[in-house]
Backbone as JSON Lines, residues from 0, in Angstrom:
{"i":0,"aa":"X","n":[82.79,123.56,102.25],"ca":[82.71,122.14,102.51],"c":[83.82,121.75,103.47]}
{"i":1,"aa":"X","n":[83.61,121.2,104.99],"ca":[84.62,120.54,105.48],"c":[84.72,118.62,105.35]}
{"i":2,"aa":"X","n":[85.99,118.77,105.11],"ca":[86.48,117.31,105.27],"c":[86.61,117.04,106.75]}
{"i":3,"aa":"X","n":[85.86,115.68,106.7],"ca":[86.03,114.84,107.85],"c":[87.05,114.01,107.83]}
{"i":4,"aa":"X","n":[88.3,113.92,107.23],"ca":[89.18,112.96,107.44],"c":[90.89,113.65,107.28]}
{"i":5,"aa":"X","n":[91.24,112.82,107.41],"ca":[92.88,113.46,107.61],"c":[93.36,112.93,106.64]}
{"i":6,"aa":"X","n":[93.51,112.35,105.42],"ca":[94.14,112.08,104.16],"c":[92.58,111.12,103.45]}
{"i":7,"aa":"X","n":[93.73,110.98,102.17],"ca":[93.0,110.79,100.95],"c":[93.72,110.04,100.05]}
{"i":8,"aa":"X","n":[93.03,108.68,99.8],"ca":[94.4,107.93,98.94],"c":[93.23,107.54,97.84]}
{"i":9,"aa":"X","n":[93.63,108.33,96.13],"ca":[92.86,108.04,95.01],"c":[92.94,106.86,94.35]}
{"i":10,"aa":"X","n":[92.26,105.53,94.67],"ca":[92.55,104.66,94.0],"c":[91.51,104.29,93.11]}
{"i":11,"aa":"X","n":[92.4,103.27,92.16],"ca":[91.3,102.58,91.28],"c":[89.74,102.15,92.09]}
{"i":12,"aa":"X","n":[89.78,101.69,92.66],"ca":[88.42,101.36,93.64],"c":[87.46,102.59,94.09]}
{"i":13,"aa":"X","n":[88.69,104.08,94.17],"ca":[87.72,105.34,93.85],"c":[87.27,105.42,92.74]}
{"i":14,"aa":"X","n":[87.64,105.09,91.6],"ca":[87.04,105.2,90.11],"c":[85.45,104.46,90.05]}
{"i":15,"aa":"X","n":[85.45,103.43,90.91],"ca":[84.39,102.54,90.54],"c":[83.17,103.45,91.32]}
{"i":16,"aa":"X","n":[83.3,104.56,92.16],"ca":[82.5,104.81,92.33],"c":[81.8,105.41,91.4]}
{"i":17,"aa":"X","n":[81.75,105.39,90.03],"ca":[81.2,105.94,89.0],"c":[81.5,106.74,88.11]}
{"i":18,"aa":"X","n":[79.86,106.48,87.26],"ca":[80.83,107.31,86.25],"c":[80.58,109.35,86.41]}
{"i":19,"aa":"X","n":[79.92,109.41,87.06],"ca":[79.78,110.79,87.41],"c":[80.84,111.1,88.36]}
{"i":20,"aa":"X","n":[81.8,110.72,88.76],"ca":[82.98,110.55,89.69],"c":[83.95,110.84,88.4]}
{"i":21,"aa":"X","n":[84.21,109.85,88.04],"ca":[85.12,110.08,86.71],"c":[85.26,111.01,85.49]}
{"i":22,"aa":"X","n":[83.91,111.44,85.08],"ca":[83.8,112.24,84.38],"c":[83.84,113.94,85.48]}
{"i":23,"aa":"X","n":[83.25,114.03,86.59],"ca":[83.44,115.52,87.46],"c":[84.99,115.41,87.83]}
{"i":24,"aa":"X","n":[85.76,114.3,88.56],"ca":[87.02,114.37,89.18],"c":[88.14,114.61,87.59]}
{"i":25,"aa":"X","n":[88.29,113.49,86.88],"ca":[89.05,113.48,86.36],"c":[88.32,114.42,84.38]}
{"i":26,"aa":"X","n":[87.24,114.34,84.22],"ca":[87.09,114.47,82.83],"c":[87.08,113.26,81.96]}
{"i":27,"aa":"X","n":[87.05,112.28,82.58],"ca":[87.08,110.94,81.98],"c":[85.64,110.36,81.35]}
{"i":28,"aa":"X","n":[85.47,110.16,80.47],"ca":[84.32,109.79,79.75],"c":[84.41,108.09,78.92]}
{"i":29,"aa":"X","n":[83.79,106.57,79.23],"ca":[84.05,105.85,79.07],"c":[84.12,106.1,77.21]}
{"i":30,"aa":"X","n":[85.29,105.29,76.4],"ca":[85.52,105.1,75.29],"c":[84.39,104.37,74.65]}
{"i":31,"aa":"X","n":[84.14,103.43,75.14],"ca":[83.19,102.42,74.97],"c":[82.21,101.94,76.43]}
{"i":32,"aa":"X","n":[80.93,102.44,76.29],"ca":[79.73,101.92,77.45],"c":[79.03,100.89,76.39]}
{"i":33,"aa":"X","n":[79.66,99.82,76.83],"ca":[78.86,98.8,76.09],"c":[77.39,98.67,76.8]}
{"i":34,"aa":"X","n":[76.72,97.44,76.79],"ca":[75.65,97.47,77.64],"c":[75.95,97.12,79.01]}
{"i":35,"aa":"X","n":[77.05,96.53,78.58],"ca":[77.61,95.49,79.82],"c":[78.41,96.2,80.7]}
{"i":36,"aa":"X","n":[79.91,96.98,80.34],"ca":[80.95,97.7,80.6],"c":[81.16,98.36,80.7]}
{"i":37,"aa":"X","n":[82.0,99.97,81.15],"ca":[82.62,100.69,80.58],"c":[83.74,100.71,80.65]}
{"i":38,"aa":"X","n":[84.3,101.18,79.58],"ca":[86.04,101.05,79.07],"c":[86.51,102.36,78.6]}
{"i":39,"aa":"X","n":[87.58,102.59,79.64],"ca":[88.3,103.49,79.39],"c":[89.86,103.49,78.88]}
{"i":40,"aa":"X","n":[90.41,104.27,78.54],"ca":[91.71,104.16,78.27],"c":[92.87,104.54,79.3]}
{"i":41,"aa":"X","n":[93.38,103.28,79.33],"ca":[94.51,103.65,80.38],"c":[95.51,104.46,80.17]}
{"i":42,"aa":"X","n":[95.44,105.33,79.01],"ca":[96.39,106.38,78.79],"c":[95.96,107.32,79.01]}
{"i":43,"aa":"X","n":[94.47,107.53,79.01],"ca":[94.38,108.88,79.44],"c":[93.97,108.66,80.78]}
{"i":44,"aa":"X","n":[94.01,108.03,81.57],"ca":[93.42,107.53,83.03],"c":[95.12,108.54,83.17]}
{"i":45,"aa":"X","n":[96.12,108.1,82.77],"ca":[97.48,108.44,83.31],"c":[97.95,109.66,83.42]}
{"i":46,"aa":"X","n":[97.63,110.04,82.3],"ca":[97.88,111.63,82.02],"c":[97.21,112.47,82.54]}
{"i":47,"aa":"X","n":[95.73,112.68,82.66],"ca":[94.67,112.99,83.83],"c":[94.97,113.1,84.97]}
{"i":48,"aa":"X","n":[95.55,112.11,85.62],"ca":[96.05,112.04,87.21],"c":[97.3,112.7,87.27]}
{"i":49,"aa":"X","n":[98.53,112.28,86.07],"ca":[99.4,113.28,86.26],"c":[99.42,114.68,86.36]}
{"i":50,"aa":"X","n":[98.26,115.13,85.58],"ca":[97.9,116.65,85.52],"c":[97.33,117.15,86.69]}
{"i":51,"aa":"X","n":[97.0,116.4,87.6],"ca":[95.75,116.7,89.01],"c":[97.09,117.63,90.19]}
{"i":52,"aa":"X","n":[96.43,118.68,90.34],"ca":[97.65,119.03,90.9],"c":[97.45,119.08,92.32]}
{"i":53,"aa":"X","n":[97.72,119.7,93.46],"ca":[98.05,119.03,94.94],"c":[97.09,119.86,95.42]}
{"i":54,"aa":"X","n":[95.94,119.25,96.31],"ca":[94.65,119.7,96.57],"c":[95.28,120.55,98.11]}
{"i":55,"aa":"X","n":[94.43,121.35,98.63],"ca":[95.02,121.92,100.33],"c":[94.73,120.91,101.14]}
{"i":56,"aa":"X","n":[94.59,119.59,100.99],"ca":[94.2,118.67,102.31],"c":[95.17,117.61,101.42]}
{"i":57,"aa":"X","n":[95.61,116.79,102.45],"ca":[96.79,115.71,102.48],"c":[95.87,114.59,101.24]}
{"i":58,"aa":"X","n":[96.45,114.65,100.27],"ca":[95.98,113.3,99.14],"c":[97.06,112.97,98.89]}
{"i":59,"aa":"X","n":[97.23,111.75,99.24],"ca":[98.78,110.46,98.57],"c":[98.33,110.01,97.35]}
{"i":60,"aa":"X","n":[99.68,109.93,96.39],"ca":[99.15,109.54,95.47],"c":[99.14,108.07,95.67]}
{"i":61,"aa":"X","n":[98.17,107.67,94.18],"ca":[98.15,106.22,94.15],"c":[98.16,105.52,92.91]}
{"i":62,"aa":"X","n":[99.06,104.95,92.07],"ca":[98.94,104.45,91.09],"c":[98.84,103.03,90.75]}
{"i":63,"aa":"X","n":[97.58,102.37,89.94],"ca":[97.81,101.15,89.1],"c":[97.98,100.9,88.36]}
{"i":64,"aa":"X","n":[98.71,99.41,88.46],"ca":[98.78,98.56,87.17],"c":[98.16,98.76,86.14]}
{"i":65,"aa":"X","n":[97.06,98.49,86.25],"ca":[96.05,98.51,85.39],"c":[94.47,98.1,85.5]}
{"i":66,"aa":"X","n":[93.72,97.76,85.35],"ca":[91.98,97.34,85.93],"c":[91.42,96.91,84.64]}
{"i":67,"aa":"X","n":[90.68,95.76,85.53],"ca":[89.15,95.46,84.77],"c":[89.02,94.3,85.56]}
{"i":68,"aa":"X","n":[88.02,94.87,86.1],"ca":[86.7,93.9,87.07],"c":[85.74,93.38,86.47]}
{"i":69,"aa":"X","n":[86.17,92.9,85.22],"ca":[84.63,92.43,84.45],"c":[84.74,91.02,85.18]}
{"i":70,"aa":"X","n":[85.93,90.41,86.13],"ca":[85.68,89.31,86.26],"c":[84.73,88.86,87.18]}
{"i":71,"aa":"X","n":[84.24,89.99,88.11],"ca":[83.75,89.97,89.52],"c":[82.05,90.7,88.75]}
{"i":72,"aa":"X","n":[82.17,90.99,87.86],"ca":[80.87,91.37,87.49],"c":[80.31,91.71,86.33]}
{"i":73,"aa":"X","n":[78.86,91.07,86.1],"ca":[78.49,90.66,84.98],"c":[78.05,92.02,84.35]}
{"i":74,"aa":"X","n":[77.89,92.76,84.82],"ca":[77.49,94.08,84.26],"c":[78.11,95.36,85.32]}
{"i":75,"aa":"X","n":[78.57,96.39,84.39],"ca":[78.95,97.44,85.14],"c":[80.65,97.99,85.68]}
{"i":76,"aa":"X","n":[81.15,96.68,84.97],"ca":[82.37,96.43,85.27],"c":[83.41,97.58,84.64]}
{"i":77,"aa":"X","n":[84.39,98.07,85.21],"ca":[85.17,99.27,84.75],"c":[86.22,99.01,84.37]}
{"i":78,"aa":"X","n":[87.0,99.18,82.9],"ca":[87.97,98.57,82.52],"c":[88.93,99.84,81.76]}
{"i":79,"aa":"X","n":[89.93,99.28,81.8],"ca":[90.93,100.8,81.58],"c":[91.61,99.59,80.82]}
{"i":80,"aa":"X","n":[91.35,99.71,79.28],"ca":[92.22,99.07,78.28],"c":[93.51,99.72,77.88]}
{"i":81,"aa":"X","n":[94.29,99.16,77.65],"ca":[95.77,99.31,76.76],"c":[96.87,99.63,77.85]}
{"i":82,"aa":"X","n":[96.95,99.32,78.82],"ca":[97.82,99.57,79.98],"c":[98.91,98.41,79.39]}
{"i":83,"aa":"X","n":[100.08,99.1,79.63],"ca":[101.59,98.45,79.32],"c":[102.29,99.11,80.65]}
{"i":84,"aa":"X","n":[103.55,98.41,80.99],"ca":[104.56,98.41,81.74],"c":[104.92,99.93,81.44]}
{"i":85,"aa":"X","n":[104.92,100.41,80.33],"ca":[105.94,101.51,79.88],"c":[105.3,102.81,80.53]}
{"i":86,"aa":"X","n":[103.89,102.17,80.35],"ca":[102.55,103.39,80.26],"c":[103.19,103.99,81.9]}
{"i":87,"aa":"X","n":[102.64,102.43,82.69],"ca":[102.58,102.51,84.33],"c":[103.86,102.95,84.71]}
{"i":88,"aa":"X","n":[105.03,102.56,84.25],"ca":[106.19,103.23,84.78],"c":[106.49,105.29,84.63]}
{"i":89,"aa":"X","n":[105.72,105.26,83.18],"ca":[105.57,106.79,83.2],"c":[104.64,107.3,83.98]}
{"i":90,"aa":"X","n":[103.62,106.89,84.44],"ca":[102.68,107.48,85.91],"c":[103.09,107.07,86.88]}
{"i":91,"aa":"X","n":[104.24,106.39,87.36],"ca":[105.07,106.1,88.9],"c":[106.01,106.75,88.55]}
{"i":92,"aa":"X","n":[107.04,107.47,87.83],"ca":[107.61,108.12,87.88],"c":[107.64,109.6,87.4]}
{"i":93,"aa":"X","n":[105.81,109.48,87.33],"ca":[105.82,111.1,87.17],"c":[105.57,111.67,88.65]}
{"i":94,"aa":"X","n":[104.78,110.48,88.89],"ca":[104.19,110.77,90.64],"c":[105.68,110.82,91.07]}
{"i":95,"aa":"X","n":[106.38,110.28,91.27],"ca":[107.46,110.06,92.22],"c":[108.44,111.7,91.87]}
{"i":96,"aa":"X","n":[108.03,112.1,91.16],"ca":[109.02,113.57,90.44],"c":[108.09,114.79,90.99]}
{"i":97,"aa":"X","n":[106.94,114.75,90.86],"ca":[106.09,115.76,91.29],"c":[106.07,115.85,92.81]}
{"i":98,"aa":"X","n":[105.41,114.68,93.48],"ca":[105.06,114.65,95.15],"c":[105.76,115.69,95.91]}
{"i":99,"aa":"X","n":[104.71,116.5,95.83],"ca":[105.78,117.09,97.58],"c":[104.6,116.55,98.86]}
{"i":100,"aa":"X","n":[105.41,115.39,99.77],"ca":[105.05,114.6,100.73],"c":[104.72,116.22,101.84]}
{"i":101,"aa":"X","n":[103.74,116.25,102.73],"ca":[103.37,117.13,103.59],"c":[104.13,117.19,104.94]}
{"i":102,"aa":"X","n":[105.29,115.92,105.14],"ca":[106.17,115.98,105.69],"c":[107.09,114.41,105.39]}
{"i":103,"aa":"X","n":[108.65,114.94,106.18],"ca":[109.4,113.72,105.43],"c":[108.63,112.35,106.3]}
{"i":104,"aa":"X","n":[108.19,112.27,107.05],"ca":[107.57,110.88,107.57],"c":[106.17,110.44,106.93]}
{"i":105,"aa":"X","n":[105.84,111.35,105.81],"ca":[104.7,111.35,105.25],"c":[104.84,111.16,103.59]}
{"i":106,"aa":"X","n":[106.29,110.69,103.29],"ca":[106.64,110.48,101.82],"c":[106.18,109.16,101.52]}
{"i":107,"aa":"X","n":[104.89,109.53,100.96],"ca":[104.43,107.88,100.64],"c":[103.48,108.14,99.18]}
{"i":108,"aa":"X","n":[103.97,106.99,98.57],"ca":[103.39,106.8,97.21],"c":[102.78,105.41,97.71]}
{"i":109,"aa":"X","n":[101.35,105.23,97.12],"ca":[100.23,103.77,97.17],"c":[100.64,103.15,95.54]}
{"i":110,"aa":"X","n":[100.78,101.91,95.41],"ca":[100.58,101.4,94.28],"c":[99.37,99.93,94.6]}
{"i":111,"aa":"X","n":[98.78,100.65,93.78],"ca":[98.08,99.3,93.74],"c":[97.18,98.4,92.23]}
{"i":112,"aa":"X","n":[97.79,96.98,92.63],"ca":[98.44,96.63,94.06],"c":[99.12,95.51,93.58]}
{"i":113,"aa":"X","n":[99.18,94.44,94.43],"ca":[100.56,93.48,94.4],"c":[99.77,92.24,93.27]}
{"i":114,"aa":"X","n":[98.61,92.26,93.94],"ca":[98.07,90.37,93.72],"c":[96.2,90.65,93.57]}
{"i":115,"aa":"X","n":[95.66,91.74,92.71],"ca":[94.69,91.97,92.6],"c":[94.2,91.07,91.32]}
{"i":116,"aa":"X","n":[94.12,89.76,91.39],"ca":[93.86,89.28,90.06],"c":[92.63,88.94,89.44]}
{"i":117,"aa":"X","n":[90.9,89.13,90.13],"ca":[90.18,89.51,89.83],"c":[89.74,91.32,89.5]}
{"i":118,"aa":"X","n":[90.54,91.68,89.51],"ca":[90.06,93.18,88.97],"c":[91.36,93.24,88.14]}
{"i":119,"aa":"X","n":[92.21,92.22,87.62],"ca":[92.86,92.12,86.41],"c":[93.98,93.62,87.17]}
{"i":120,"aa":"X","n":[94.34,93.44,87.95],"ca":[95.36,94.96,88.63],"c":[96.3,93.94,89.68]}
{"i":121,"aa":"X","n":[97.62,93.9,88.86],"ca":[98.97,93.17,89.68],"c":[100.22,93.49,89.07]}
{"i":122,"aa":"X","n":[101.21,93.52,90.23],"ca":[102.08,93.8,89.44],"c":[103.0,92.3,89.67]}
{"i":123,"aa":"X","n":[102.6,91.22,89.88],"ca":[103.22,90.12,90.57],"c":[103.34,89.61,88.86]}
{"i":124,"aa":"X","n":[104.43,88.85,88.83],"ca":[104.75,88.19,87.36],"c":[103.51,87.18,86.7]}
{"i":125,"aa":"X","n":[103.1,87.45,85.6],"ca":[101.86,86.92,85.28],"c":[103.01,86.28,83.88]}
{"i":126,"aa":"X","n":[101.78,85.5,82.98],"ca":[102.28,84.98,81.47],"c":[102.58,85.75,80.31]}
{"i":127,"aa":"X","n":[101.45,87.07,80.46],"ca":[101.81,87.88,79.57],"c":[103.0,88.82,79.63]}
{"i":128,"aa":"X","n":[103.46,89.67,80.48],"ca":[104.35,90.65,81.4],"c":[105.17,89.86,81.63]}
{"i":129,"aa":"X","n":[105.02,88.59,82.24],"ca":[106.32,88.41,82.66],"c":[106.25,89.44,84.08]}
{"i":130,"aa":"X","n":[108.04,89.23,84.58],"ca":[108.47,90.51,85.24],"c":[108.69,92.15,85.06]}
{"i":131,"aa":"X","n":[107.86,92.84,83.9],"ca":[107.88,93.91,83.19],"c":[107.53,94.83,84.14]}
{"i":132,"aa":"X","n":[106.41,94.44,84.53],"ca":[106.25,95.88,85.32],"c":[106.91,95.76,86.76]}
{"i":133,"aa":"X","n":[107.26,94.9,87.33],"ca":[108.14,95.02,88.59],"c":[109.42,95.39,88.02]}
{"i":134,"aa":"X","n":[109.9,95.59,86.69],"ca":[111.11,96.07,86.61],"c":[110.97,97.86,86.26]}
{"i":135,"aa":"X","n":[109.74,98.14,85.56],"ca":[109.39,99.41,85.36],"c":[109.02,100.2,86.92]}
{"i":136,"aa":"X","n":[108.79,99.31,87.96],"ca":[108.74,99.87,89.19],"c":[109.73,100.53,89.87]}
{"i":137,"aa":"X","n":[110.67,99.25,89.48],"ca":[112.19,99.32,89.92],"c":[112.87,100.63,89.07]}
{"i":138,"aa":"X","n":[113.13,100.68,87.74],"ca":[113.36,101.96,86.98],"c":[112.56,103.15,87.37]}
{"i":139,"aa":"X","n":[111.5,103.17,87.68],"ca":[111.09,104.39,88.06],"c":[111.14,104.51,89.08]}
{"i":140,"aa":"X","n":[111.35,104.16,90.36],"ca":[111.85,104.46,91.59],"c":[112.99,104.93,91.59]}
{"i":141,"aa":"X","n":[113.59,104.13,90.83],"ca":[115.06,104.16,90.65],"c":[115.24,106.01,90.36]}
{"i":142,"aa":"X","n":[114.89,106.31,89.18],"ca":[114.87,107.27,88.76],"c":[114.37,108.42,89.78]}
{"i":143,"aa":"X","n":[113.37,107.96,90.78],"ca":[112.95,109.09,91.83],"c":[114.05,109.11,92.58]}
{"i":144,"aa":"X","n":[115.26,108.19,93.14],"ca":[115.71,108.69,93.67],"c":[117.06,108.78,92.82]}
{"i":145,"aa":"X","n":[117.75,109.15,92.06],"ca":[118.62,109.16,91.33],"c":[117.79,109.94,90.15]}
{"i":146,"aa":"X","n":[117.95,110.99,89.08],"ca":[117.14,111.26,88.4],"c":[118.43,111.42,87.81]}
{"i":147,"aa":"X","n":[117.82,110.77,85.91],"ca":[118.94,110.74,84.66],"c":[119.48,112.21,84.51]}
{"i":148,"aa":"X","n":[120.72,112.92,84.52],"ca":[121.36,113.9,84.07],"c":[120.52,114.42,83.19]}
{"i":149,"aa":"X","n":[120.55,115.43,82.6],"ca":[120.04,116.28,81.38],"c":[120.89,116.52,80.68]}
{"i":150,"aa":"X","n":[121.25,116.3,79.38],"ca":[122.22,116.87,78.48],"c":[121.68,117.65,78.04]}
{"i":151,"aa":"X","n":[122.35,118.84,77.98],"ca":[122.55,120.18,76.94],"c":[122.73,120.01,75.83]}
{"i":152,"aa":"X","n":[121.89,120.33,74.81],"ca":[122.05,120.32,73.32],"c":[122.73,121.45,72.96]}
């Protein structure tokens, strides 16, 4: 199989291409296919992608907040329940520990995204969060470039 393109950025919006996408790429199988929905768990959405390891053609990673487009649609809508700050900061700073960028002008991590508030995916201060996950951004960056010591037991 040749690729026609020169990179590859996996985002939530790749997920929606289905569920035969999700279940062949990642192993992901919705928790709940209501009639209406499917709902997955945003913990294993995380751990899944952390495990994906570095294909021979240029893929950036890309991590979100979190999703659910049930707002944009009445049926079919893809939702990744139980996403917390803590969750998303441990998949931006696993990405940010793993990446080897294909060159240094090519060190790029996607988050998305800023202000996605019909597909329920932002990291901009909302009522519930608060500033949580822009600070879990900040800590896990932080941590990519500074990484905590290891103590010896």
């Amino acid at each position: 199989m040749t690729l026609a393109l020169d990179h590859l950025v996996i985002a939530a919006r790749t997920i929606e291409e289905g569920l035969d996408w999700c279940e062949a790429t990642l192993g992901l199988r919705p928790e709940a296919a209501t009639d209406r929905h499917n709902i997955f768990e945003y913990r294993e959405l995380v751990e899944r992608m952390l495990a994906r390891s570095q294909p021979s053609y240029k893929r950036f990673p890309c991590v979100t907040p979190m999703w659910d487009n049930a707002a944009r649609r009445q049926q079919g809508a893809y939702i990744f329940r139980g996403s917390t700050p803590q969750l998303y900061e441990h998949w931006l700073e696993g990405v940010t520990r793993s990446w080897r960028p294909p060159s240094p002008g090519e060190n790029l991590v996607f988050i998305n995204a800023w202000n996605e508030w019909a597909e329920g995916n932002h990291l901009e201060p909302d009522l519930r969060w608060g500033r949580e996950y822009l600070e879990a951004t900040r800590r896990a960056l932080r941590h990519a470039i500074n990484p905590p010591e290891t103590v010896n037991a």
